[in-house]
MARRO-709534 format. One record per atom (N, C-alpha, C): residue in one letter; chain; atom name; y negated, x, z negated. Coordinates in nm, 2 decimals. Layout:
N
  residuo  cadena  atomo       Y       X       Z
        a       A     CA       Y       X       Z
...
This chain:
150
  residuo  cadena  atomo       Y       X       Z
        x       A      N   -0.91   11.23    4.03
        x       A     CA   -1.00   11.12    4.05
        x       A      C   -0.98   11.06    4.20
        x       A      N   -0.96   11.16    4.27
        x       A     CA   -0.93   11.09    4.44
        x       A      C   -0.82   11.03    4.47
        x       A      N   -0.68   11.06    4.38
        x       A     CA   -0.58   10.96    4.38
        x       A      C   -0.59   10.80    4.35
        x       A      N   -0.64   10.84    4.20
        x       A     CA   -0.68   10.72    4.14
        x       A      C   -0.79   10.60    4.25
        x       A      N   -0.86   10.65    4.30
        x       A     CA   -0.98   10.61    4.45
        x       A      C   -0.86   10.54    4.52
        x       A      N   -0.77   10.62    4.58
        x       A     CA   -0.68   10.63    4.69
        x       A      C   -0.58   10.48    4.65
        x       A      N   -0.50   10.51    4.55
        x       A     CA   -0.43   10.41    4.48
        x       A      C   -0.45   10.29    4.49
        x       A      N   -0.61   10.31    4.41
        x       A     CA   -0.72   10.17    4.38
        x       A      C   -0.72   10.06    4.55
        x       A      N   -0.75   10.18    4.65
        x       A     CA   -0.76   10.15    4.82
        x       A      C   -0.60   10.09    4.85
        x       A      N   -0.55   10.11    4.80
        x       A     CA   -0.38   10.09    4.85
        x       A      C   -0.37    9.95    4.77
        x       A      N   -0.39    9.94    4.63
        x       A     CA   -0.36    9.80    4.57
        x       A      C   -0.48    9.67    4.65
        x       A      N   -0.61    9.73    4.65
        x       A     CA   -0.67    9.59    4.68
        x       A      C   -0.63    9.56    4.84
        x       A      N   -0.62    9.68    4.91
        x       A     CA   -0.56    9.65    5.03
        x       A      C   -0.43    9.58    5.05
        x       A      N   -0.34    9.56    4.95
        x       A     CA   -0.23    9.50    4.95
        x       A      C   -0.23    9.34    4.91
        x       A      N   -0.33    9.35    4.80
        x       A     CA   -0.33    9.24    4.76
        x       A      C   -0.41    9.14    4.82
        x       A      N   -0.48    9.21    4.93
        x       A     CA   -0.59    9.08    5.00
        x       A      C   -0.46    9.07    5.12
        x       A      N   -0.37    9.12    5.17
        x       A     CA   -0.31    9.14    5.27
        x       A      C   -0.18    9.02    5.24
        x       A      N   -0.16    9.03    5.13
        x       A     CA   -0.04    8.89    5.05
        x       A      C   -0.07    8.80    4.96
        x       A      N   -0.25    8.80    4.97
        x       A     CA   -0.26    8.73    4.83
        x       A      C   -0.27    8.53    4.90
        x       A      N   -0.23    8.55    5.03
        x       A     CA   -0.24    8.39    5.07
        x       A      C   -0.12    8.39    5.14
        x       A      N   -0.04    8.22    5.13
        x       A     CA    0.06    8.27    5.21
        x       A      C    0.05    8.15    5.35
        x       A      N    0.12    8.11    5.38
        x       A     CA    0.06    7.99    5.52
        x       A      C    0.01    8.06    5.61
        x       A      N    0.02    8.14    5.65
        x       A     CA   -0.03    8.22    5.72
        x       A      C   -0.16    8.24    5.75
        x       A      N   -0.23    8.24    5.60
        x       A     CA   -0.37    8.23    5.60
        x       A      C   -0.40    8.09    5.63
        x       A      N   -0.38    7.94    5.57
        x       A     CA   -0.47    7.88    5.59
        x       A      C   -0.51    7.80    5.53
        x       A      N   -0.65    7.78    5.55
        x       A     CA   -0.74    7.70    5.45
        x       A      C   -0.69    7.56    5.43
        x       A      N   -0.61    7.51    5.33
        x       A     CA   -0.62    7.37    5.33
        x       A      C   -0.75    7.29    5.26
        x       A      N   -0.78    7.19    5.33
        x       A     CA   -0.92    7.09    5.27
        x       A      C   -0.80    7.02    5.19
        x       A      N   -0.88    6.92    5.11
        x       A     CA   -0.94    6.81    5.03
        x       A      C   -0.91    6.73    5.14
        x       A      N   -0.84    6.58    5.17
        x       A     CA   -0.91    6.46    5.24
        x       A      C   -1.04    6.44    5.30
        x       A      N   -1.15    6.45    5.13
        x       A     CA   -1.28    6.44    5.15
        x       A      C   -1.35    6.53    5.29
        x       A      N   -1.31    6.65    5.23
        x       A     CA   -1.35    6.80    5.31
        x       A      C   -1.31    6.79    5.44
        x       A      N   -1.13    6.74    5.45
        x       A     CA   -1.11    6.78    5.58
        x       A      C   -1.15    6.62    5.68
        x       A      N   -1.14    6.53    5.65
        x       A     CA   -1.25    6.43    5.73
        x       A      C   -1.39    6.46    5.75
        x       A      N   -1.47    6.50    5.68
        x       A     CA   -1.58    6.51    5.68
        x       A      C   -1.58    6.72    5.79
        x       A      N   -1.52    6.79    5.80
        x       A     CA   -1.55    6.87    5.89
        x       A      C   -1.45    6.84    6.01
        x       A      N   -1.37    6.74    6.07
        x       A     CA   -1.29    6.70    6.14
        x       A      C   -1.37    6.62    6.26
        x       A      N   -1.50    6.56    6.19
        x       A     CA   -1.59    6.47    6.25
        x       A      C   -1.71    6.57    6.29
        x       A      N   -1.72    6.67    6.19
        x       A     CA   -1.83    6.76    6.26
        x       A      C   -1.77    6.84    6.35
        x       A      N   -1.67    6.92    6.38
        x       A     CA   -1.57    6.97    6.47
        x       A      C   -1.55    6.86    6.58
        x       A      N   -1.54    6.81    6.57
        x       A     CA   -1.43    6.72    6.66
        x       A      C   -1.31    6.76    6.68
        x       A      N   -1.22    6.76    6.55
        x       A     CA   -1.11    6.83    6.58
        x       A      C   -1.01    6.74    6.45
        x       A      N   -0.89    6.72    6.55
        x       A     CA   -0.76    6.68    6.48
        x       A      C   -0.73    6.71    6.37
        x       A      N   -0.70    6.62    6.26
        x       A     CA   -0.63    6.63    6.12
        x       A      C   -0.50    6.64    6.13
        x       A      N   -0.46    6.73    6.06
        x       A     CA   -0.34    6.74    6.02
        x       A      C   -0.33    6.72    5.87
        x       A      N   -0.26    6.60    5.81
        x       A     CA   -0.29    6.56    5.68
        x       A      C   -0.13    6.56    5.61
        x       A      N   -0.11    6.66    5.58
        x       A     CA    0.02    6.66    5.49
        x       A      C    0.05    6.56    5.30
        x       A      N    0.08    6.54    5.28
        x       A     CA    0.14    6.45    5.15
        x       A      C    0.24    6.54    5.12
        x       A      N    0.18    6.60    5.03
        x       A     CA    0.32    6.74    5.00
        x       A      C    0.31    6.73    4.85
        x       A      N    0.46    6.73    4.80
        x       A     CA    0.53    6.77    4.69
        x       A      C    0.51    6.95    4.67
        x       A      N    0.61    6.99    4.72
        x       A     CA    0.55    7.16    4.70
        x       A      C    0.70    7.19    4.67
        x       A      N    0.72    7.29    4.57
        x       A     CA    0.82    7.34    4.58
        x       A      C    0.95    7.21    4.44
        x       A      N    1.09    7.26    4.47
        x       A     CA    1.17    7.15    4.49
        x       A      C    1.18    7.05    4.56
        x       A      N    1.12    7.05    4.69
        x       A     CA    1.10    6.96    4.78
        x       A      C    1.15    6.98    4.88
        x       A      N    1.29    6.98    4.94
        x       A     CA    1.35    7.01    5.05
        x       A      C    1.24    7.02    5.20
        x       A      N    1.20    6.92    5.20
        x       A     CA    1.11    6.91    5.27
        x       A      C    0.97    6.97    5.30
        x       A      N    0.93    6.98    5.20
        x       A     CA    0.84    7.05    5.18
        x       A      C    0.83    7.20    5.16
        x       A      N    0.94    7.25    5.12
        x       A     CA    0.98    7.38    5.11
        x       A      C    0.96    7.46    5.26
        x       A      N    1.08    7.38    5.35
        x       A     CA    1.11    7.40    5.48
        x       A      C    0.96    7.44    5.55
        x       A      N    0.90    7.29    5.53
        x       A     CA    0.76    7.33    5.64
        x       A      C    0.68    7.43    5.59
        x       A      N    0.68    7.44    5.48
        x       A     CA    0.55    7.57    5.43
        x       A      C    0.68    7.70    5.46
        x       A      N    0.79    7.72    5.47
        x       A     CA    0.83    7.85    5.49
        x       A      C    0.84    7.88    5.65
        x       A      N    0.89    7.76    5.69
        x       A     CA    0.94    7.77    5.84
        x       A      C    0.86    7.73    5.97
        x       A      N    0.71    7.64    5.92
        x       A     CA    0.63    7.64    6.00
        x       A      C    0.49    7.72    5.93
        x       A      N    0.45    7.63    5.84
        x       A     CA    0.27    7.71    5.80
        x       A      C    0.27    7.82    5.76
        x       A      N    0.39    7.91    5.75
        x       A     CA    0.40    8.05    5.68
        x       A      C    0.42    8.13    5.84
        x       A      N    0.39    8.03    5.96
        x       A     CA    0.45    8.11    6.08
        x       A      C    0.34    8.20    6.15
        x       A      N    0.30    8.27    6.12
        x       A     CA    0.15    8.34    6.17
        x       A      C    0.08    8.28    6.30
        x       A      N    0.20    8.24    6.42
        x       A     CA    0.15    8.19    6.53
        x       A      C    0.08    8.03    6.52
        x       A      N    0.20    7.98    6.40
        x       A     CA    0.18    7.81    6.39
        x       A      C    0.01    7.84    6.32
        x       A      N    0.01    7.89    6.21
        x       A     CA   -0.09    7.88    6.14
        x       A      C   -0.20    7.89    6.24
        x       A      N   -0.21    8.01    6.35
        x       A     CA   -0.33    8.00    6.39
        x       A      C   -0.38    7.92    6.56
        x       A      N   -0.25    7.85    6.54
        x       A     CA   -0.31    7.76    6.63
        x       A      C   -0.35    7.62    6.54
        x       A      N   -0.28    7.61    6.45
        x       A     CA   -0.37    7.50    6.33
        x       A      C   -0.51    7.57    6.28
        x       A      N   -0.52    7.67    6.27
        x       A     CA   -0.66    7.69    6.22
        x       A      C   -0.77    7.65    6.37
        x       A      N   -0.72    7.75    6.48
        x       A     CA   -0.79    7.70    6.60
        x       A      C   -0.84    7.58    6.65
        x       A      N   -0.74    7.50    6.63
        x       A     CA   -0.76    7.41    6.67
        x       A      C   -0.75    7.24    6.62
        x       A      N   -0.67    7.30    6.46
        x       A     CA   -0.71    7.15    6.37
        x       A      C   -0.75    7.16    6.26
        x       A      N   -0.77    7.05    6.18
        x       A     CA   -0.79    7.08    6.05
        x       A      C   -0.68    7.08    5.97
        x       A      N   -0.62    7.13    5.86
        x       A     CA   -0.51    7.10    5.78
        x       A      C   -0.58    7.05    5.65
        x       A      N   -0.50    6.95    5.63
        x       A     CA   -0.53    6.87    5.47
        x       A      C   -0.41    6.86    5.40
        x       A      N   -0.42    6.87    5.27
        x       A     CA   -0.28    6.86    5.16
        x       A      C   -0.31    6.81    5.09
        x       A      N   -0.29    6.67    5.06
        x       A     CA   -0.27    6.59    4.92
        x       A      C   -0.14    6.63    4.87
        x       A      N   -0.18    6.64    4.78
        x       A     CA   -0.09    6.71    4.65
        x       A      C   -0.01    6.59    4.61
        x       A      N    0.14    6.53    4.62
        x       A     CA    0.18    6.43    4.55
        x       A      C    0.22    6.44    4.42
        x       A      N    0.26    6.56    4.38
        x       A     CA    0.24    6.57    4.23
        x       A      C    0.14    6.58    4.13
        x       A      N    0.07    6.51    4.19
        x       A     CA   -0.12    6.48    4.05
        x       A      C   -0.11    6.34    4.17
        x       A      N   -0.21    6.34    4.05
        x       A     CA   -0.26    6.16    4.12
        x       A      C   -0.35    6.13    4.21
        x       A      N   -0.30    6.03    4.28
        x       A     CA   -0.41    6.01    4.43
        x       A      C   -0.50    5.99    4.35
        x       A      N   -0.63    6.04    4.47
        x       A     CA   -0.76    5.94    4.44
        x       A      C   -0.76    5.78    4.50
        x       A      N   -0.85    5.74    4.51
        x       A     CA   -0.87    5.63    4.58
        x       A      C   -0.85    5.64    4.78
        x       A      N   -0.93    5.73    4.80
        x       A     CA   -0.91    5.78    4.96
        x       A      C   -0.80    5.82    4.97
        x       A      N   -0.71    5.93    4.89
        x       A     CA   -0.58    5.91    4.95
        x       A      C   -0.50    5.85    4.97
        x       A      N   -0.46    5.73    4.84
        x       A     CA   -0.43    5.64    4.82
        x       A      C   -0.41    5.53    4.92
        x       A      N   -0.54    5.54    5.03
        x       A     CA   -0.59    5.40    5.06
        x       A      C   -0.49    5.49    5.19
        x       A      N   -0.49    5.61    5.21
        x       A     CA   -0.46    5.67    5.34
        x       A      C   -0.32    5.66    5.38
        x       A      N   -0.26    5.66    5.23
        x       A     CA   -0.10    5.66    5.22
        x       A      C   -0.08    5.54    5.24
        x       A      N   -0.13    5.44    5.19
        x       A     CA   -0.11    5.31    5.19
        x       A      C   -0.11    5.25    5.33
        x       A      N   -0.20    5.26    5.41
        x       A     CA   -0.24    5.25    5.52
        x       A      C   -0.08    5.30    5.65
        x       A      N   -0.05    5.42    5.60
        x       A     CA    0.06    5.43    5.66
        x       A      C    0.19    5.45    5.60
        x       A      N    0.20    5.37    5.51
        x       A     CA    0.32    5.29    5.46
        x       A      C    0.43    5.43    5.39
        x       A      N    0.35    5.53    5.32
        x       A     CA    0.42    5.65    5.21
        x       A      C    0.51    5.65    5.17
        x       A      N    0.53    5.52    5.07
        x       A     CA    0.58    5.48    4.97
        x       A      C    0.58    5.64    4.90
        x       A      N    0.47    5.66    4.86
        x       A     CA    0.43    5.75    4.71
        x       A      C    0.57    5.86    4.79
        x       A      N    0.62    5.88    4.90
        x       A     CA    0.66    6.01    4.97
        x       A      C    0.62    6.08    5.08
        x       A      N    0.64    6.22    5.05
        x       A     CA    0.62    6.31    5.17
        x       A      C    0.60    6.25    5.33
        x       A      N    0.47    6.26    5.37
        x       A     CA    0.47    6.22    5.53
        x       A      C    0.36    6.29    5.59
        x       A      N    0.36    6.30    5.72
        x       A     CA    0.26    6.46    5.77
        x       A      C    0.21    6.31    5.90
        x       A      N    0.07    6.34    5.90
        x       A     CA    0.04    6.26    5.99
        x       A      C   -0.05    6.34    6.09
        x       A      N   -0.11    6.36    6.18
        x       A     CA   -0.13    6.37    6.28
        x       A      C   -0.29    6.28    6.33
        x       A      N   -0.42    6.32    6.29
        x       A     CA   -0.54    6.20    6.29
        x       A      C   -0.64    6.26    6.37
        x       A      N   -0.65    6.16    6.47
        x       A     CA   -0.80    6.22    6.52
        x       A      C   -0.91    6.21    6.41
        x       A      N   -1.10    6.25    6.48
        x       A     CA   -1.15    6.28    6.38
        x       A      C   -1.21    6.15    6.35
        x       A      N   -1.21    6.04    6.39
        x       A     CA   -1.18    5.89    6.35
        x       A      C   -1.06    5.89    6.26
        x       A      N   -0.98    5.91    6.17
        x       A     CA   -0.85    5.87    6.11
        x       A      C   -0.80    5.79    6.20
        x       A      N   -0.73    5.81    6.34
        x       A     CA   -0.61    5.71    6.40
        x       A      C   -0.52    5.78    6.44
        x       A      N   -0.38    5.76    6.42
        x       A     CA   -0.31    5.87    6.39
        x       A      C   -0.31    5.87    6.58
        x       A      N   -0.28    6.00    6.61
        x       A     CA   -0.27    6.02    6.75
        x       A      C   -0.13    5.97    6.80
        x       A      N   -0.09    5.93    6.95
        x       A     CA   -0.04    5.97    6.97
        x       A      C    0.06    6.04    7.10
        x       A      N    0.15    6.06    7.11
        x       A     CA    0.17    6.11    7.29
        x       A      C    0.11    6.07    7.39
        x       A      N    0.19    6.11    7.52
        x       A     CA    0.16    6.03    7.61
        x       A      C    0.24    5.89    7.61
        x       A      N    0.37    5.87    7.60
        x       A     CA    0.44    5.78    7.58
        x       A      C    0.40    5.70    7.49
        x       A      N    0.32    5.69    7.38
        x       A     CA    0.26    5.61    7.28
        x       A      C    0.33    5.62    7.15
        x       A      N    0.41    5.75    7.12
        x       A     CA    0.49    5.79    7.03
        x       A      C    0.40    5.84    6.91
        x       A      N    0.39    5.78    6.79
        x       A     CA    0.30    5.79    6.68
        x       A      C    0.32    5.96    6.62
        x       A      N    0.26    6.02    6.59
        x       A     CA    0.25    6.13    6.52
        x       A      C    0.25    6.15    6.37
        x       A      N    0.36    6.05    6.34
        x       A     CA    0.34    6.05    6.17
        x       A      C    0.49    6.05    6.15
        x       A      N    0.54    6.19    6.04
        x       A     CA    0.68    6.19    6.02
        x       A      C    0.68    6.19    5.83
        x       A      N    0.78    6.16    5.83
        x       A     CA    0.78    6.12    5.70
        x       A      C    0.97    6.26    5.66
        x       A      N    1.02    6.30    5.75
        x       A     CA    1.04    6.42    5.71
        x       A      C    1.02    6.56    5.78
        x       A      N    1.08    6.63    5.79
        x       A     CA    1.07    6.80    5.82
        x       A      C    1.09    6.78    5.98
        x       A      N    0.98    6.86    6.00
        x       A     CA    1.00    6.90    6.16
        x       A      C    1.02    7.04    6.15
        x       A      N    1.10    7.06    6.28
        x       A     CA    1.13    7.23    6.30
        x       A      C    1.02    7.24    6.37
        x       A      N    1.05    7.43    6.31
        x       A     CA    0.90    7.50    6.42
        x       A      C    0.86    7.47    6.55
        x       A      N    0.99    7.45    6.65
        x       A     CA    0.97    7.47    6.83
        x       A      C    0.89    7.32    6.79
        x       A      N    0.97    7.20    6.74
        x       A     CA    0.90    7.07    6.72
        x       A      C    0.77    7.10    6.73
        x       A      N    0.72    7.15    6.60
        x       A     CA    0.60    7.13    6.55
        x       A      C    0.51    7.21    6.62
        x       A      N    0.53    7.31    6.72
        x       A     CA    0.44    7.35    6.84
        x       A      C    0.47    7.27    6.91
        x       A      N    0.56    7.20    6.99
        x       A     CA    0.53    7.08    7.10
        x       A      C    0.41    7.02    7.07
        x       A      N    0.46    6.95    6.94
        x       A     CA    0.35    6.81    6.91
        x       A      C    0.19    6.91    6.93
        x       A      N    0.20    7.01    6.88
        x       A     CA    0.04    7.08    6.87
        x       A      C   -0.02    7.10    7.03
        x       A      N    0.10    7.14    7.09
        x       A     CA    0.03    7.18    7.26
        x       A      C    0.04    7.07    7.31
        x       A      N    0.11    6.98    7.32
        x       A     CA    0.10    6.86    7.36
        x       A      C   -0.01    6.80    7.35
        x       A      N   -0.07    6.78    7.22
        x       A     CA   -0.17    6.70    7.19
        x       A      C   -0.27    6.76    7.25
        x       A      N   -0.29    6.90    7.24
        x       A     CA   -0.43    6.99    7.30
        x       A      C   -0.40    6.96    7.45
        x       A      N   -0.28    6.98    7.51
        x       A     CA   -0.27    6.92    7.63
        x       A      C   -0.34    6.77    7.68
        x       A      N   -0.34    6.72    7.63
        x       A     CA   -0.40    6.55    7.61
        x       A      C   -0.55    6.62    7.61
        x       A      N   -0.59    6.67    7.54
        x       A     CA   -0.72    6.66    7.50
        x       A      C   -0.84    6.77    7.63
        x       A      N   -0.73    6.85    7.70
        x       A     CA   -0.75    6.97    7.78
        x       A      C   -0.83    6.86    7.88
        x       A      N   -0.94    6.89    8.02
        x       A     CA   -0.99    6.83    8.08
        x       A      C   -0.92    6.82    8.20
């Protein structure tokens, strides 16, 4: 009986420990992550993701959001949002892709909690339409917190 206990402790321990991968993190809804972005006051991060077969999309979820450090400076300090491009926009996403010229493809934008996409100091927009590498994709994040720092 105390194995079976023991075992039981070892599987749910395992499986809360793998059962999310991104390094743990919550992606919103559009809806969700605008609407707690404005209560936070904290930066969007709004992905248009395909998922897997998606060169691009593969990359970033293995080689940045799956990075334990990336993830929790995105949880820290932004919101993450994932429109799914494989099901169909709503109207809000739609209007969001539209707005910054998608064409119905992969693009990661970067939004304060007004929706305007941020950007450098130089006036360099924060919206890529493919794969950023990891060191990349911590620049743009401390950078931007650097902007925002007092």
């Amino acid at each position: 009986m105390r194995m079976i206990g023991v075992l039981a402790l070892i599987i749910v321990l395992a499986t809360t420990s793998f059962a999310r991968a991104d390094g743990d993190l919550k992606w919103f809804t559009l809806k969700e992550g605008r609407e707690k972005a404005k209560v936070e006051n904290k930066t969007m991060i709004v992905d248009f993701f395909y998922g897997k077969g998606c060169p691009r999309c593969e990359f970033l979820q293995t080689k940045v959001y799956d990075d334990p450090g990336i993830a929790e400076k995105i949880r820290r300090d932004f919101i993450p949002i994932r429109i799914d491009l494989a099901k169909a926009l709503n109207a809000e996403e739609e209007a969001l892709g539209k707005k910054h010229d998608y064409k119905k493809d992969c693009l990661l934008l970067f939004l304060d909690p007004k929706g305007v996409v941020i950007t450098d100091p130089d006036g360099t927009k924060f919206c890529f339409t493919d794969k950023i590498d990891p060191d990349q994709f911590i620049r743009y994040l401390d950078t931007y917190k650097a902007t925002k720092s007092p």
